[in-house]
C-alpha positions as CSV (number, residue, x, y, z in Angstrom):
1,X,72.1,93.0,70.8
2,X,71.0,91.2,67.7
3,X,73.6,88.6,67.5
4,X,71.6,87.7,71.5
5,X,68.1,87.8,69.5
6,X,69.1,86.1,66.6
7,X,70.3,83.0,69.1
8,X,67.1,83.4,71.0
9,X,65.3,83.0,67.5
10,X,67.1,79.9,66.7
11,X,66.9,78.5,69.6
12,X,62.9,79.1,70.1
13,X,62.8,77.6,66.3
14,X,64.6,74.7,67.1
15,X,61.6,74.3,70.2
16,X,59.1,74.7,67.0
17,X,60.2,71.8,65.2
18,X,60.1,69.6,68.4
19,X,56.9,70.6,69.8
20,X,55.1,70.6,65.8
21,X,56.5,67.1,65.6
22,X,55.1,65.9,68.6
23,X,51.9,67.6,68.0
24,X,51.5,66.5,64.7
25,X,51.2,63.1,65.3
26,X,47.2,62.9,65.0
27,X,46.6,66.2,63.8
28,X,46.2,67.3,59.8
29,X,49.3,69.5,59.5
30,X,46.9,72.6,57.8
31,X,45.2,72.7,60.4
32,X,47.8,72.5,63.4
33,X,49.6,75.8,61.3
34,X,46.1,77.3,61.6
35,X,45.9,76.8,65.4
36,X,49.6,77.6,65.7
37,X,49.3,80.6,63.7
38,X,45.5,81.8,66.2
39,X,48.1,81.2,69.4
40,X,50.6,83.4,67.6
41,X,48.2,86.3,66.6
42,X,46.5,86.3,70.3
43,X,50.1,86.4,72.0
44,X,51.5,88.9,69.8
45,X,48.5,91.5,70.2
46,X,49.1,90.5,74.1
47,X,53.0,92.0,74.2
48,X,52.1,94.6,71.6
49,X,49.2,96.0,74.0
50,X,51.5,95.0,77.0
51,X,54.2,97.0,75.2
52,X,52.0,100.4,74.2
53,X,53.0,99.3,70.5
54,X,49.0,99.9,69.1
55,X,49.6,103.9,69.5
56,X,52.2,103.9,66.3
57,X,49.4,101.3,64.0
58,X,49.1,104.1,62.2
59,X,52.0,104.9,61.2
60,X,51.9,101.5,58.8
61,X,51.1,103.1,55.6
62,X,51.7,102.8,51.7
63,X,54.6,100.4,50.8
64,X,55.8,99.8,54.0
65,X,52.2,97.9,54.9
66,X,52.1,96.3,51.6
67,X,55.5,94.5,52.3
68,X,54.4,93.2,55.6
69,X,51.3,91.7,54.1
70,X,53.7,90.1,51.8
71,X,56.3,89.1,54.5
72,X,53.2,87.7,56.2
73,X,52.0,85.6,53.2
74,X,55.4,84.8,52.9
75,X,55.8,83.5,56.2
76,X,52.4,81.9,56.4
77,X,53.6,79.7,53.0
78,X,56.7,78.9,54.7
79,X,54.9,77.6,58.3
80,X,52.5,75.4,55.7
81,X,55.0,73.9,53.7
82,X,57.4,73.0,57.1
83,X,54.6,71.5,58.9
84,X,53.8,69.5,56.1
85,X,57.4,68.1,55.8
86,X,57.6,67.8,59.8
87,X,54.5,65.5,59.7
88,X,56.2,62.5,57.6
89,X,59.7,63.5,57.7
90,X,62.1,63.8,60.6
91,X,62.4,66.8,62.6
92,X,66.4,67.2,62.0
93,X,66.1,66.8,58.7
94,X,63.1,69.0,58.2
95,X,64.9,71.7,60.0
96,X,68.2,71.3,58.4
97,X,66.5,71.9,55.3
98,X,64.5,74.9,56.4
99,X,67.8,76.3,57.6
100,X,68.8,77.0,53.7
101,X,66.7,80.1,53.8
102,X,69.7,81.4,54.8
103,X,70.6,80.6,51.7
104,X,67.7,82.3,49.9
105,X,67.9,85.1,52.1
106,X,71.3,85.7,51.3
107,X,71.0,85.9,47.4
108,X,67.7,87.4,47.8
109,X,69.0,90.3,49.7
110,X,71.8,90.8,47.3
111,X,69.6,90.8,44.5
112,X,66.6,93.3,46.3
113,X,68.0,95.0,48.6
114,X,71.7,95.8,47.4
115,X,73.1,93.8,50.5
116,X,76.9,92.5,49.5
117,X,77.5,88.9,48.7
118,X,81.3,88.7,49.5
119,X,83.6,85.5,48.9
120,X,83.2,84.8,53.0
121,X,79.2,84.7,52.1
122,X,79.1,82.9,49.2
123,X,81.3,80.3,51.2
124,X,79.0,80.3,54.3
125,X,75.7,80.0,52.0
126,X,77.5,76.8,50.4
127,X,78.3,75.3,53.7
128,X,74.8,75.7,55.1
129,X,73.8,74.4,52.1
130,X,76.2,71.0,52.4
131,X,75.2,71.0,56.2
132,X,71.4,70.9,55.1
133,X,72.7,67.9,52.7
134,X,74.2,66.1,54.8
135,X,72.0,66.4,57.9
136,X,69.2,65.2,55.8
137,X,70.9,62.1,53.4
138,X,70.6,59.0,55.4
């Protein structure tokens, strides 16, 4: 099933960069992440009650909790920095840059996690990376 999620998760991201672009037209781009991020905490505690997924909180101990806190940082820097791009630049652009995480995720996982970076990899990372290039060149 996670080959359906992942094209779920692209798709609702490419719905991200569209709706942030329009909505950041009069809006300081700080504070539209900040509202974004308040609709994102209340609808996630929504399906997580909705779900029964409170009972196992805790269960989030240690390392493991420390590493979410980071991935949440993480992803918090990440939602600042691309609404502040999708404010001036254009959205396509934007989000053909932001794609290269895969790129970053690839030799970060390698590096981290012992995940294999394999000639097919390597040639996928540099073809996102030439797609992000020319997507965003005028």
């Amino acid at each position: 099933m996670w080959p359906i999620y992942a094209l779920f998760s692209a798709v609702f991201a490419g719905l991200v960069a569209i709706f942030g672009k329009i909505g950041l037209k009069s809006v300081d781009s700080t504070l539209a992440t900040t509202v974004r991020s308040i609709v994102m905490a209340v609808f996630l505690i929504l399906v997580s009650l909705a779900l029964g997924k409170f009972q196992t909180l805790a269960t989030i101990q240690g390392k493991v909790l420390t590493f979410i806190i980071l991935s949440g940082v993480a992803g918090a820097l990440s939602w600042i920095f691309y609404f502040l791009a999708l404010k001036t630049g254009p959205a396509g652009a934007v989000a053909g840059i932001d794609r290269t995480s895969v790129v970053f995720v690839v030799l970060l996982a390698a590096l981290f996690i012992g995940e294999s970076l394999t000639w097919k990899t390597g040639l996928g990372a540099i073809l996102v990376t030439l797609g992000a290039i020319l997507i965003s060149v005028k």
